[in-house]
N, C-alpha and C positions, 0 to 999 in steps of 0.2 A: 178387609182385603181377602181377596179369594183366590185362591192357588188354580193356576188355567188347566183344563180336564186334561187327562194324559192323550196323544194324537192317535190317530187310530189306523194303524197298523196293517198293510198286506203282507200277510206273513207267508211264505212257503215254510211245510214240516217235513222232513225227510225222516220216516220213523219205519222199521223191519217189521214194529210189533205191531199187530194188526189193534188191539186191545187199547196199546196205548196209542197208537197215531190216532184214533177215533175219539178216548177222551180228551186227548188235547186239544185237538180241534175244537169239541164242544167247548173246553177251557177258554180259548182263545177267542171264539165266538160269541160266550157270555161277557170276554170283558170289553168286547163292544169293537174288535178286530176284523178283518178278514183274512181268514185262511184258507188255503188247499193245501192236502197233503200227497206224498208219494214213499214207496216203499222201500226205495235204492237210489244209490245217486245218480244211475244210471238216467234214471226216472225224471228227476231231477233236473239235471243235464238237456235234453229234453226237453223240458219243462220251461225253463228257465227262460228268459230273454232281458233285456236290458231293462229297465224300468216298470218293471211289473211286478216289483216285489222291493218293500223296503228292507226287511229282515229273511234270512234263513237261518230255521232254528234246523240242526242237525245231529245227528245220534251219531257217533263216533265207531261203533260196533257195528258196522252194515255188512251187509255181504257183499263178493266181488271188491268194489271201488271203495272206501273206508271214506269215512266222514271226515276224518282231517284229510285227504287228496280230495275231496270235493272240495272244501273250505279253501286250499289252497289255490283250486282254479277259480273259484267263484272272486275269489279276492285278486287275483293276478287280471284276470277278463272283465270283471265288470266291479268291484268296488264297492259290493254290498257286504253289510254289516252279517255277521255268520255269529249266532248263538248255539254252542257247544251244548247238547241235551245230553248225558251219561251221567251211566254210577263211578264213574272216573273220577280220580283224585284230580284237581285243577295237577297241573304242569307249573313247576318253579318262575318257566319263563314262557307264558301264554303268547299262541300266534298272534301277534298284530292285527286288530282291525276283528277279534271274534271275545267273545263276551263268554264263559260258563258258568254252564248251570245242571247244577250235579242233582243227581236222580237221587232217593224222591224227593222234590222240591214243593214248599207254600207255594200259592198263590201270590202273597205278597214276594216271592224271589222271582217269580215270574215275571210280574209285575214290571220289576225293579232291571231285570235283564232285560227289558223288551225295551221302560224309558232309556236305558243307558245305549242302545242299539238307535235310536229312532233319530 
């Protein structure tokens, strides 16, 4: 018996830091994903349309617009699964419908955020 491959993923990344939006993209692209990334949620926003993205993984730290008020329109409008990326302690009582994953993270937490999102 074979466990079925994990499904593969259009992710949007909403990352400030230029360094790491770039390695994670490669991250997410080696595990066999598709991604584009952007710098603000501004961007994002923007970005964004109804079915063109199964997950957004999101930095909580942004300038301007902050990654939890992204996460909260993306989830009010359109229903998509939002992965919290920070060095942030999870929250006692996590928003509804968003998954975190605290900085620096494996591979396999990645992993693991992305099937639980999908």
């Amino acid at each position: 018996m074979t466990n079925a491959p994990p499904p593969k993923l259009r992710v949007l990344l909403v990352e400030d830091d230029a360094d790491t939006l770039a390695a994670t993209l490669k991250l997410l692209e080696a595990l066999g994903h598709w991604a584009t990334g952007v710098k603000s949620a501004e961007a994002a926003i923007s970005r964004f349309f109804e079915g063109a993205f199964d997950v957004v993984m999101v930095d909580i730290g942004l300038p301007a617009l902050s990654g939890h008020d992204l996460a909260e329109r993306l989830l009010r409008d359109y229903r998509v699964p939002v992965i919290f990326v920070t060095g942030q302690a999870q929250p006692a009582k996590p928003m509804a419908g968003t998954a975190w994953l605290r900085k620096p993270y494996t591979v396999e937490q990645l992993t693991e955020a992305l099937a639980l999102a999908a």
